[in-house]
C-alpha positions in Angstrom: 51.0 38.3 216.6 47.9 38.5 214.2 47.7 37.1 211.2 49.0 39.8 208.2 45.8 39.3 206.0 46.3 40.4 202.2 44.0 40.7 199.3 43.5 37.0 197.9 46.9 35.9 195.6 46.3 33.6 192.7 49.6 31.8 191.8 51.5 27.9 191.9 51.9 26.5 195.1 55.7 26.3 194.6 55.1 30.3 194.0 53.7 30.7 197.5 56.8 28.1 199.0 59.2 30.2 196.9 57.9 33.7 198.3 58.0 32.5 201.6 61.9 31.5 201.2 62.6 34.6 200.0 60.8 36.9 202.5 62.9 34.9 204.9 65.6 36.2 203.2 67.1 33.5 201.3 68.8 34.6 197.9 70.7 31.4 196.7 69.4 28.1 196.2 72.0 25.1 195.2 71.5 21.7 193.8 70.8 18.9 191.0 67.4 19.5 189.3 65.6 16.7 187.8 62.7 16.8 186.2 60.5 16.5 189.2 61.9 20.0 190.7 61.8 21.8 187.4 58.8 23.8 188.7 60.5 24.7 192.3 63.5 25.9 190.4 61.2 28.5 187.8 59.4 29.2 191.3 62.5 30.1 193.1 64.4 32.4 190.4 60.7 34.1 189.8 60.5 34.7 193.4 64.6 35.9 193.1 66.5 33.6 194.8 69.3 32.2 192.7 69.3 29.1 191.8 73.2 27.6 191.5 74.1 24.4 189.5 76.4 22.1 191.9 78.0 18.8 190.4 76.7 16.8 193.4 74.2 17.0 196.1 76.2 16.7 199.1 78.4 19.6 197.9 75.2 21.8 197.5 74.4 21.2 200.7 77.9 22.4 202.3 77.5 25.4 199.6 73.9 26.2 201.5 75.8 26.3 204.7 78.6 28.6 203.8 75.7 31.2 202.3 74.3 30.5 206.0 77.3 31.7 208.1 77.7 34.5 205.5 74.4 36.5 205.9 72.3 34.5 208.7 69.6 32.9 206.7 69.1 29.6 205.7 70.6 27.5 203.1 68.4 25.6 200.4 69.4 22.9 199.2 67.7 21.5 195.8 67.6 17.5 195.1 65.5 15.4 192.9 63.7 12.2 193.6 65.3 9.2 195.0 69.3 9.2 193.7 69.3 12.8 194.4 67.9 13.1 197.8 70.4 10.0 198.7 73.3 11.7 197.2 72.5 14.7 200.1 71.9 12.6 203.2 75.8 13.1 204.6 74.9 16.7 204.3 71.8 16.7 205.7 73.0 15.0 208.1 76.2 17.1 208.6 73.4 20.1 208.8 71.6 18.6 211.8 74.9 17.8 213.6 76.3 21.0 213.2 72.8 23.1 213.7 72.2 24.5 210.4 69.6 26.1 209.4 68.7 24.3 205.8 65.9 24.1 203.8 65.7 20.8 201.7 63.3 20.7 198.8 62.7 17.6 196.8 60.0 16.5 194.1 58.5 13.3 194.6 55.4 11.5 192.6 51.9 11.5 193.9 50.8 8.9 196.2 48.5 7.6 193.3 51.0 7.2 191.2 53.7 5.7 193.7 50.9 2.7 194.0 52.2 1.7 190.5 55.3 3.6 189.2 58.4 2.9 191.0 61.3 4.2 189.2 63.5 6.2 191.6 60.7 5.9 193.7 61.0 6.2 197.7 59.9 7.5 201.1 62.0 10.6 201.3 60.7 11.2 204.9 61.0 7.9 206.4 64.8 8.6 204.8 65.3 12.0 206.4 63.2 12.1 209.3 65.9 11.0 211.8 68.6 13.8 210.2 65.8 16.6 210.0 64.2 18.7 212.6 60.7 18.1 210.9 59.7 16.8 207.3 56.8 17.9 205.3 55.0 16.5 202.2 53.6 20.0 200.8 49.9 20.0 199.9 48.3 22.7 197.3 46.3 25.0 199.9 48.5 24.5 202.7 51.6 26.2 200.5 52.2 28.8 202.7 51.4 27.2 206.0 54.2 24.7 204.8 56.8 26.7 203.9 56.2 29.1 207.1 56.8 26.3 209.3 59.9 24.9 207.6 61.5 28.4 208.0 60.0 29.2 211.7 61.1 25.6 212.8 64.9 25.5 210.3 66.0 28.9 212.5 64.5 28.5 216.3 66.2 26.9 219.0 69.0 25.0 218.2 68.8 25.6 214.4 68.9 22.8 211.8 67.4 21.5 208.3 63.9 20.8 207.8 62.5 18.5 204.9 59.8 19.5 201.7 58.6 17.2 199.9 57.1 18.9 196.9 54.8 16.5 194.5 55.2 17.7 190.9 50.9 18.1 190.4 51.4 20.4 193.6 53.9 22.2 192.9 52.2 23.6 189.8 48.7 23.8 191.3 47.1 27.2 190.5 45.8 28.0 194.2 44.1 31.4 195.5 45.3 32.2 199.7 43.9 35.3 201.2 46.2 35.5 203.9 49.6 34.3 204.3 50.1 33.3 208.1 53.0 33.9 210.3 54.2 32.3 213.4 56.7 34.6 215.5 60.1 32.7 216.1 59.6 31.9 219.7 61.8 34.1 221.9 64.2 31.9 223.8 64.1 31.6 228.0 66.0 33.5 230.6 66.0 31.6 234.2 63.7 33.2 236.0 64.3 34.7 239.8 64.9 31.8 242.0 67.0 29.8 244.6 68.8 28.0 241.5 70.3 31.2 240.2 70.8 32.8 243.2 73.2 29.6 244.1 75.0 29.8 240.4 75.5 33.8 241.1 77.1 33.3 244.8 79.7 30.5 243.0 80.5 33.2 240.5 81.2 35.6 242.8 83.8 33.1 245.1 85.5 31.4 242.4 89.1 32.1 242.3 89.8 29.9 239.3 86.8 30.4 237.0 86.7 28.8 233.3 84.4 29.9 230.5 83.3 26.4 227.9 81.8 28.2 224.6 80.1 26.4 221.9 77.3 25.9 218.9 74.8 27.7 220.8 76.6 30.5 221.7 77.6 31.1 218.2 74.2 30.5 216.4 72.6 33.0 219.5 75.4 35.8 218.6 76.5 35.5 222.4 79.5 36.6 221.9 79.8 40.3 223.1 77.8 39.0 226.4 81.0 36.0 226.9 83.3 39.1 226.3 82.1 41.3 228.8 81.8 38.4 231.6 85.1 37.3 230.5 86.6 40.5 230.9 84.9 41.8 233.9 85.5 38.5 235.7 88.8 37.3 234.5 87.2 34.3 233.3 89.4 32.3 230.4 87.5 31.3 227.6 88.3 27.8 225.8 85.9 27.2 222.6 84.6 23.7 220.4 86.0 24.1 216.9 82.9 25.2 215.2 83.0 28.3 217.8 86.1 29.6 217.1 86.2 33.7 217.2 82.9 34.0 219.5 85.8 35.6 221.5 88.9 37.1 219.5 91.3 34.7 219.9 93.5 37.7 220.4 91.8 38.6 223.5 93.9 38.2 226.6 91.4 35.3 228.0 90.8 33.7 224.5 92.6 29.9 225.1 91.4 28.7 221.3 89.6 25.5 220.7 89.3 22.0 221.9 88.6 18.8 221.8 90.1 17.3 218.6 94.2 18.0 219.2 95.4 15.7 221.6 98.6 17.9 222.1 96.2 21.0 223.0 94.0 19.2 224.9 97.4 17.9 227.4 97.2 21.3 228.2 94.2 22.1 228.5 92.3 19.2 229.9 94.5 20.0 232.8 93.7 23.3 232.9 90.1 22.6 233.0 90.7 19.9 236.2 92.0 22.8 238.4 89.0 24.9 238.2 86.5 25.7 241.1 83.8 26.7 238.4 83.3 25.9 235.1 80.6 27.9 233.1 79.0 25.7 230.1 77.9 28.6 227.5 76.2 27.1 225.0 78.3 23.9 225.3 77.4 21.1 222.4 79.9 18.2 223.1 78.9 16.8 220.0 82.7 18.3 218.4 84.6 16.8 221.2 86.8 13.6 221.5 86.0 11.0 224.1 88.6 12.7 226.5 86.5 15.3 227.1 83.9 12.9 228.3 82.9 13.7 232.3 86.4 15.6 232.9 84.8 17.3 235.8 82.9 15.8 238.7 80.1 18.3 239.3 79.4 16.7 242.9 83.3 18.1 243.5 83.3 21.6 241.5 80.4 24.0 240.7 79.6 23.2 237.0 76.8 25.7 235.4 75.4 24.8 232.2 73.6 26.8 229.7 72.1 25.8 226.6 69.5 25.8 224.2 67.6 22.3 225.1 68.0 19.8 228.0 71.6 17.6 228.6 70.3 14.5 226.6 73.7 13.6 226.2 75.5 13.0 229.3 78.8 13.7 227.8 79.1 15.7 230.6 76.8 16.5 233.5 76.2 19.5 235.7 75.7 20.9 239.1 72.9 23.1 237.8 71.8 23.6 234.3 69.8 26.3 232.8 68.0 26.3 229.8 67.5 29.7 227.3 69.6 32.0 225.9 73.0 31.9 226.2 74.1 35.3 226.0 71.4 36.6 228.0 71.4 33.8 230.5 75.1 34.7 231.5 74.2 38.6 231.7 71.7 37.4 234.1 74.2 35.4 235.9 76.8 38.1 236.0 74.9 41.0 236.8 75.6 42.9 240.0 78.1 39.7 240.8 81.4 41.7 242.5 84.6 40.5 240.0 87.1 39.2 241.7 90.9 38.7 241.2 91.4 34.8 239.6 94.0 32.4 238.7 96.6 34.2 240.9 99.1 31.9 240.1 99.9 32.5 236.8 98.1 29.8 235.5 96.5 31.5 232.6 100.2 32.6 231.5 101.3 29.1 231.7 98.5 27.7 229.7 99.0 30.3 227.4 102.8 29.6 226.6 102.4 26.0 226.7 99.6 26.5 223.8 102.4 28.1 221.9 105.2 26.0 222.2 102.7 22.7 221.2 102.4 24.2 217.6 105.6 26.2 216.9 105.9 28.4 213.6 109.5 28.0 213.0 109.5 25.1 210.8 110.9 25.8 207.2 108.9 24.2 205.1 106.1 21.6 205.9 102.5 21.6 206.9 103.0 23.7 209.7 105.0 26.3 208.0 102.4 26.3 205.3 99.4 27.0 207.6 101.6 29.9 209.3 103.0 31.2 206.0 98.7 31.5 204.9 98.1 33.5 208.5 100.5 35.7 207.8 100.0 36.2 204.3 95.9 36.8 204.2 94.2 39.4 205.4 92.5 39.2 209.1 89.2 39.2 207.4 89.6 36.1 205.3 87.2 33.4 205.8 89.0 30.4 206.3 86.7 26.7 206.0 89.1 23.8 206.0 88.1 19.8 205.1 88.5 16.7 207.4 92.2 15.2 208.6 94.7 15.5 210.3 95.6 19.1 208.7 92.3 19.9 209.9 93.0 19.6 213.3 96.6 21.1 212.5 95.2 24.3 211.2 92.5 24.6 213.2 94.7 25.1 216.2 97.4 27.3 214.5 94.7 29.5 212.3 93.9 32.7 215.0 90.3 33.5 214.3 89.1 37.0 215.3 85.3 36.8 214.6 82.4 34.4 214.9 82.4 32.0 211.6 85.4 33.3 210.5 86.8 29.3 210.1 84.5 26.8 208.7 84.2 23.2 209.3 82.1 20.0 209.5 82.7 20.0 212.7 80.7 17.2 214.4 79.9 14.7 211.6 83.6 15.7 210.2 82.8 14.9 206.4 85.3 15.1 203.9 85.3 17.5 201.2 83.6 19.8 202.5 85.8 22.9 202.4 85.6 23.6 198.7 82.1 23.8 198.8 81.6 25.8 202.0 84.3 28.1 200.5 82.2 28.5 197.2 78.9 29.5 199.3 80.7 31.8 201.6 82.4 33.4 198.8 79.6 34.3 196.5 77.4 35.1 199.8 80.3 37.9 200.8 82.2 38.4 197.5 84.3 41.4 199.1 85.9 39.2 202.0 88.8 36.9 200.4 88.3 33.6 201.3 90.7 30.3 201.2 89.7 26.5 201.5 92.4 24.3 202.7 91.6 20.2 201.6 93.8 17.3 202.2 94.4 16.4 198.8 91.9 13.1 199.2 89.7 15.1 200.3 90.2 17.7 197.1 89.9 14.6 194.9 86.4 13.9 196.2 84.3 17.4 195.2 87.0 18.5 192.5 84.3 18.8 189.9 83.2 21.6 191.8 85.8 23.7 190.6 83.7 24.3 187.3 81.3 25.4 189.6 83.1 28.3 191.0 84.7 28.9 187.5 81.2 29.3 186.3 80.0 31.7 189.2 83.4 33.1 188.3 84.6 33.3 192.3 88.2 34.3 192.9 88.6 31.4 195.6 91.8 30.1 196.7 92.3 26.4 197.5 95.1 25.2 199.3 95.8 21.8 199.0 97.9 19.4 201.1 100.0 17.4 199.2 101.1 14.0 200.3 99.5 11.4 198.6 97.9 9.5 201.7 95.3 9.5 204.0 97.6 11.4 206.6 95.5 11.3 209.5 94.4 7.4 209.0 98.2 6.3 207.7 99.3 7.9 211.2 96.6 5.7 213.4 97.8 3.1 211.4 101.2 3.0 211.8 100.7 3.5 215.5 98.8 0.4 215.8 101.4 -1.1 214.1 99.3 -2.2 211.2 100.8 -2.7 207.9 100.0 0.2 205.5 97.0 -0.5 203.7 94.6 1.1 201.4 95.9 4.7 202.8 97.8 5.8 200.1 96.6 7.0 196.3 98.7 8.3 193.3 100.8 11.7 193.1 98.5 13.9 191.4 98.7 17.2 189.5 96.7 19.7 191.4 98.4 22.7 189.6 96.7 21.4 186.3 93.5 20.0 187.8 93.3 23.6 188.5 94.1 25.2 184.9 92.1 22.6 183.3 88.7 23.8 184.8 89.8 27.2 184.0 91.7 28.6 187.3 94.9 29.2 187.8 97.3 26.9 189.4 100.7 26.6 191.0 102.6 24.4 192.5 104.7 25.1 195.8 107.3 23.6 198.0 108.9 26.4 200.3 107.4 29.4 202.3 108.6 31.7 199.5 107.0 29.9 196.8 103.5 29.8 199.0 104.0 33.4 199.8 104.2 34.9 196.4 101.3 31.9 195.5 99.0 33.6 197.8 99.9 37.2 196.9 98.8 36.3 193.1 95.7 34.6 194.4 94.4 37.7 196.2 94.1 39.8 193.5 93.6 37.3 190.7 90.3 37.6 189.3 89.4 33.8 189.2 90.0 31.0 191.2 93.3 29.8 192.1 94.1 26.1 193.3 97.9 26.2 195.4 99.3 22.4 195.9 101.2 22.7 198.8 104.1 19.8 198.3 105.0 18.3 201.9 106.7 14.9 203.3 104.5 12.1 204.2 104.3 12.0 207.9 104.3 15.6 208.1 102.2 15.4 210.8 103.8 13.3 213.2 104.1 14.9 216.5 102.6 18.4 215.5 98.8 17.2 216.3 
C-alpha cells in the first residue's frame, strides 16, 4: 500500500502520537499523570480520546484491557516517570501474557538531562522490554512513524502491549510532517497446498473420536464461527482455556467448557482427551493451563494437529504436525471437502457431559456455589462477567455458561489479583448498555478498592460481587492440605456493604439465595454502582474445585 501523502501538518509531536491513537480507533485513555505526561494527556483529549483518572497504575492497565475486549482496539495505558511506570509492570506484564493489545505511554527526561538529574530517574525500556512486544523512545520527526508502529505491531499476530517513551521537550516539539505513513497489518498465513495438509485432512476424515483444543488465538482472530461450523459438521467436541470461553456457545451441543485450572473438571476431562484418535490444536496457548496438562498426548501414538499464530516455543505440548497462520481459516482449509463422519459412538460425549454436571452441582442452599448459580440465573445472558484471582475464580469460571467470545474476563495466564474491578470498570464504560458484574475474593476487593471512586466518578452502574470469608481461600486450602499450620492467610471481617456506601454506591449485605436475588434485581436497574458482600463459611470451597 502507498503511502497516504497529505498537505504538510504543523502541530506537537504528542499531537501527531495522539492522532494516530485515535485514527486507530482508540477513545479512552487510563492512568496516573505526572507532570512529565501533562502534554500527552492535553494531546490525547485534543485529539478525543478520553483520558480517565485511575487510583493506581496497574488498575489502569486492567481498565485498558476491558475497553479492549469491548470494542477491539487497543487499550492505553498512561504512567509517569519511574514510580508510575513500576506501579504498571504486573499489568503490562499481565497484557503480554494474555495477548493484549496495549499501548503504554510514559514521559521520561532527556538523555542530557538524565546525565545529571536523577530523581525518579530510570531506563523504562531496559524495564519493559522483556513484558513488551517492542519499546520505543519517541523522537520529534519521527512522531508518526512511532506511533504507527506501536499500533501496527500492539494488534498483529499474537497481539500485545508495546512501550513509548515520550521525553517531555518532544512531546511539545512544534514539528511540520507532510505525510503520515501507514504500514498494512500483515495478513496472517494459510498452509499452503502440500503433502503436510493433505496428511492432516485424511486424519480428519478417519477419526472416529475427534477433539477440538480452542484458545487465545482463536479468540483474538474471531475464529469462532469457522470452530462452529467444523464442530458441527464433524461432530468434533470442543474444550476451551479459560480466557476462551464462549468462542463456541457453551450451550452448543459439543461445547465441553474450559480447562486447565479445576482439578475436578479436568478428572473428567483429561480423560476424555486420552481417548482420542485426533486432537485439533486451534489456536492453543498453554500458557492458562496447570502442569497436568503438560504432554497429555503422545503425538508419536495419536494424530495431534496444531494451529497457531507463531511456532511451539513452549513445548508444553508437542505435535504430529503444526501449522502456522490463521486459525479460523487454517481449519476451513483443513475441513473443506473432508466427508463428516459419525464420532464418539459410544456415548462418550454424553458421559463427559453429565459428569461435568454432577462435579459442580447447583443445589447447594446457600454458599459460594449457590451464589455463583443464584448470579447466572439472575443476570441477563448478555452480561459481561470478569472475575479476580482464587479459588472462586476457578469456581465460577467452571459454573458461569458463557455464550459469546469475551463474555467472562480474567487474568488468565499471569492470574493477578484484583483485577476484576478494574476490567469491569473499562468494559462497562466501553459498552454502557450491556450490564456487567465483577466477582472479587474479598482480598482481592481490598487491593483496587479505591477504584470504586473511580467508577462513582465515571458514574457506571457496576455490580461487584464480593466473596466473603475473610481468608485467602484458595492458599488456606493448599495449606491445610499440606498440613501446614495456618499462617498469614487470614485478615479481618470487613464491611463491604459500607466500603460501598462510603465511596458513593450502594451496598448490601447478603447471606441466602433470596437475599442475593433481590440484591441483584436492585443492582440492575440502579443507576450507580452497587457492591453485594456475599457472606459464606470458610472452607467453602472444599471439594467443589
Amino acid at each position: 500500500m502507498a503511502d497516504q501523502t497529505h498537505s504538510p501538518l504543523t502541530a506537537r509531536a504528542a499531537d501527531f502520537l495522539a492522532r494516530r491513537l485515535y485514527e486507530a480507533g482508540c477513545r479512552h485513555a487510563f492512568g496516573m499523570p505526572g507532570g512529565e505526561v501533562l502534554t500527552v494527556v492535553d494531546a490525547l483529549q485534543k485529539a478525543g480520546i478520553e483520558c480517565v483518572l485511575a487510583r493506581h497504575e496497574n488498575a489502569a492497565a486492567f481498565m485498558a484491557e476491558g475497553v479492549w475486549h469491548r470494542t477491539g482496539t487497543p487499550g492505553i495505558l498512561i504512567a509517569t516517570l519511574g514510580p508510575g511506570v513500576l506501579n504498571g509492570v504486573n499489568a503490562i506484564a499481565n497484557a503480554y501474557q494474555d495477548r493484549v493489545p496495549l499501548i503504554v505511554l510514559s514521559g521520561c527526561v532527556e538523555e542530557d538531562e538524565a546525565l545529571t538529574y536523577t530523581h525518579q530517574v530510570l531506563d523504562h525500556q531496559k524495564v519493559l522490554a522483556p513484558i513488551t512486544k517492542a519499546t520505543f523512545r519517541m523522537t520529534a520527526k519521527g512522531a508518526d512513524i512511532v506511533a504507527d508502529k506501536a499500533v501496527t505491531i500492539a494488534i498483529e499476530g499474537r497481539p500485545g502491549p508495546v512501550h513509548i517513551d515520550v521525553p517531555i521537550e518532544v512531546a511539545d516539539a512544534q514539528v511540520t510532517l507532510s505525510s503520515l505513513r501507514r504500514r498494512p497489518v500483515a495478513e496472517p498465513m494459510v498452509p499452503a497446498d502440500g503433502a503436510a495438509l493433505e496428511a492432516a485432512r485424511s486424519w480428519l476424515g478417519a477419526a472416529e473420536r475427534p477433539v477440538m483444543i480452542v484458545g487465545l488465538d482463536a479468540m483474538n482472530e474471531a475464529s469462532g464461527e469457522d470452530i462452529r461450523q467444523v464442530a458441527e459438521t464433524h461432530r468434533i467436541p470442543v474444550i476451551t482455556t479459560y480466557k476462551a470461553k464462549g468462542v463456541l456457545d457453551e450451550m452448543h451441543p459439543m461445547a465441553l467448557g474450559g480447562a486447565g485450572l479445576s482439578p475436578l473438571a479436568d478428572k473428567v476431562l483429561v480423560p476424555f482427551v486420552e481417548k482420542a484418535d485426533l486432537i485439533l490444536c486451534v489456536g492453543y496457548d498453554p500458557i492458562e493451563m496447570r502442569p497436568g496438562w503438560r504432554e497429555i498426548w503422545d503425538p508419536a501414538k495419536v494424530n495431534v494437529i496444531d494451529i497457531a499464530a507463531v511456532p511451539n516455543h513452549q513445548y508444553m505440548h508437542q505435535a504430529t504436525t503444526n501449522f502456522v497462520g490463521h486459525s479460523g481459516a487454517t481449519l476451513r482449509r483443513l475441513a473443506d471437502g473432508v466427508a463428516p463422519r459419525n464420532t464418539w459412538v459410544g456415548g462418550e460425549l454424553e458421559t463427559v457431559k453429565s459428569q461435568l454436571i454432577k462435579a459442580f452441582p447447583t443445589d447447594q442452599s446457600w454458599g459460594a456455589t449457590a451464589a455463583v448459580d443464584e448470579c447466572r440465573k439472575v443476570l441477563p445472558e448478555e452480561t459481561v462477567a470478569t472475575v479476580d484471582s482464587g479459588a472462586h475464580r476457578i469456581l465460577l469460571s467452571q459454573m458461569w455458561t458463557t455464550l459469546e467470545p469475551r463474555g467472562l474476563l480474567q487474568s488468565s495466564a499471569l492470574c493477578t489479583m484484583g483485577c476484576a474491578v478494574p476490567l469491569a470498570i473499562g468494559a462497562k464504560l466501553a459498552d454502557p448498555k450491556r450490564p456487567v458484574v465483577s466477582f472479587s475474593g474479598d482480598a482481592g476487593f481490598l487491593m483496587v478498592a479505591g477504584e470504586l471512586s473511580t467508577v462513582a466518578d465515571l458514574n457506571l452502574p457496576v455490580i461487584f460481587v464480593v466473596f466473603v470469608d475473610a481468608s485467602l481461600s484458595l492458599i488456606e486450602k493448599k495449606q491445610r492440605e499440606r498440613q501446614l499450620p495456618n499462617a498469614a492467610v487470614d485478615f479481618g471481617h470487613h464491611d463491604f456493604e459500607a466500603i460501598g456506601k462510603a465511596f458513593g454506591g450502594n451496598g448490601v449485605t447478603v447471606r441466602s439465595r433470596g437475599e442475593l436475588r433481590a440484591a441483584l434485581q436492585s443492582a440492575l436497574v440502579a443507576d450507580r454502582f452497587t457492591v453485594i458482600a456475599a457472606e459464606i463459611e470458610r472452607g467453602a470451597y472444599d471439594k467443589r474445585i
